[in-house]
N, C-alpha and C positions, 0 to 999 in steps of 0.2 A: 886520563883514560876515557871517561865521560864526553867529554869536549868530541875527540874527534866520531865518536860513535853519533851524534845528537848533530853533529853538523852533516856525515852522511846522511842522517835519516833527513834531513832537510831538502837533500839534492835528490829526489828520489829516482831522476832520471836515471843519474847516474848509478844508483844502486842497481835501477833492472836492466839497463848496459850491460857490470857487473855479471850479476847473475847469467844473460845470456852468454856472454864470452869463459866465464867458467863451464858454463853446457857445452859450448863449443868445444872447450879445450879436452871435455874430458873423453869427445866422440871422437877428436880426431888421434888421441891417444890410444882409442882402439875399444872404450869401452861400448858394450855392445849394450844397446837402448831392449834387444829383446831377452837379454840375460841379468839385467842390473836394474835399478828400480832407484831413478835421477828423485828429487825434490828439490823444494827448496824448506831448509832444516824452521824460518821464523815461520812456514803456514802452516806448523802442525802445533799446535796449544796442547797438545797431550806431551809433547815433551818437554816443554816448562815446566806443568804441572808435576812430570813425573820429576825431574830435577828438584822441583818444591819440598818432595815426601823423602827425596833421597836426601836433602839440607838437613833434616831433620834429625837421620839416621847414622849423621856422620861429625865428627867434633874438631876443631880446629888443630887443636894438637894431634889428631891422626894425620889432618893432612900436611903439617909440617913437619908429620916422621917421613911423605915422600921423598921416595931419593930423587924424583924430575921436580917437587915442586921446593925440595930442600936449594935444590943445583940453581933453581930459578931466583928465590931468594937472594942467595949470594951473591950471583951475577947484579941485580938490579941495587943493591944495597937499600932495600926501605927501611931497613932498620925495624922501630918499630911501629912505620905509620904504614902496613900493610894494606893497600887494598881492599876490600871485603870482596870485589869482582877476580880478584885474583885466588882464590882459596872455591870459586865456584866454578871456574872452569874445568878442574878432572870431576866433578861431580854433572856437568852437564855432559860431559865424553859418556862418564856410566850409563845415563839416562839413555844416550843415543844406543849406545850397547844394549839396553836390556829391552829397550822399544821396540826393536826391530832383531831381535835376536840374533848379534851381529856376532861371528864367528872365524873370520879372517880379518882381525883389526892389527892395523901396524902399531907395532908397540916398538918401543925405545930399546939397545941391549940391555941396560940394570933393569928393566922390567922381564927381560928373559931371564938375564943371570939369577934375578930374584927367587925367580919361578924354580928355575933348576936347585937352588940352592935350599927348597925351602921355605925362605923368608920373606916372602911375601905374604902379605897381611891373608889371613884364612877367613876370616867375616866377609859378610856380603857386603859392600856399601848397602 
């Protein structure tokens, strides 16, 4: 998982390529540059940081009570040589949510059903 991350950041060309043609794709979809507020998510160091203090605040076995990162598990069979990068990704999702007080975020159905049902976890990350 490393490898391919460390060999983009090598090409950098091609990373802000990237980056442009995602800007591109997300204006010609219709999002409105004077109602949306674009970045790019690695130049803001406040949400690593924040990501850091939410590592903290959260335990590995909550995150393997997720139903997306339970499903995700299975699928990939690590068994038990899990990732450490893989268990910080919904923890970097939170960060971006609570950064920018983000309020229409697409969530997965068992993240709804949860919701309606209940049983979704009630602690903050």
């Amino acid at each position: 998982m490393l490898r391919p991350l460390l060999t983009m950041l090598t090409i950098r060309r091609k990373v802000r390529q990237n980056v442009v043609e995602v800007a591109l794709d997300y204006l010609s979809v219709g999002l409105d540059p004077s109602k949306v507020t674009m970045f790019i998510q690695s130049q803001i160091p406040e949400l690593t940081e924040l990501a850091f203090y939410f590592l903290d605040l959260v335990s590995v076995a909550r995150l393997q009570r997720n139903p997306t990162v339970k499903t995700e598990l299975a699928m990939r069979g690590f068994g038990s040589s899990i990732p450490v990068g893989f268990f910080t990704y919904p923890i970097s999702q939170a960060a971006d949510i609570t950064a920018f007080q983000g309020y229409n975020n697409t969530r997965g159905r068992r993240s709804i059903a949860d919701d309606r049902t209940g049983c979704r976890n009630r602690a903050p990350l």
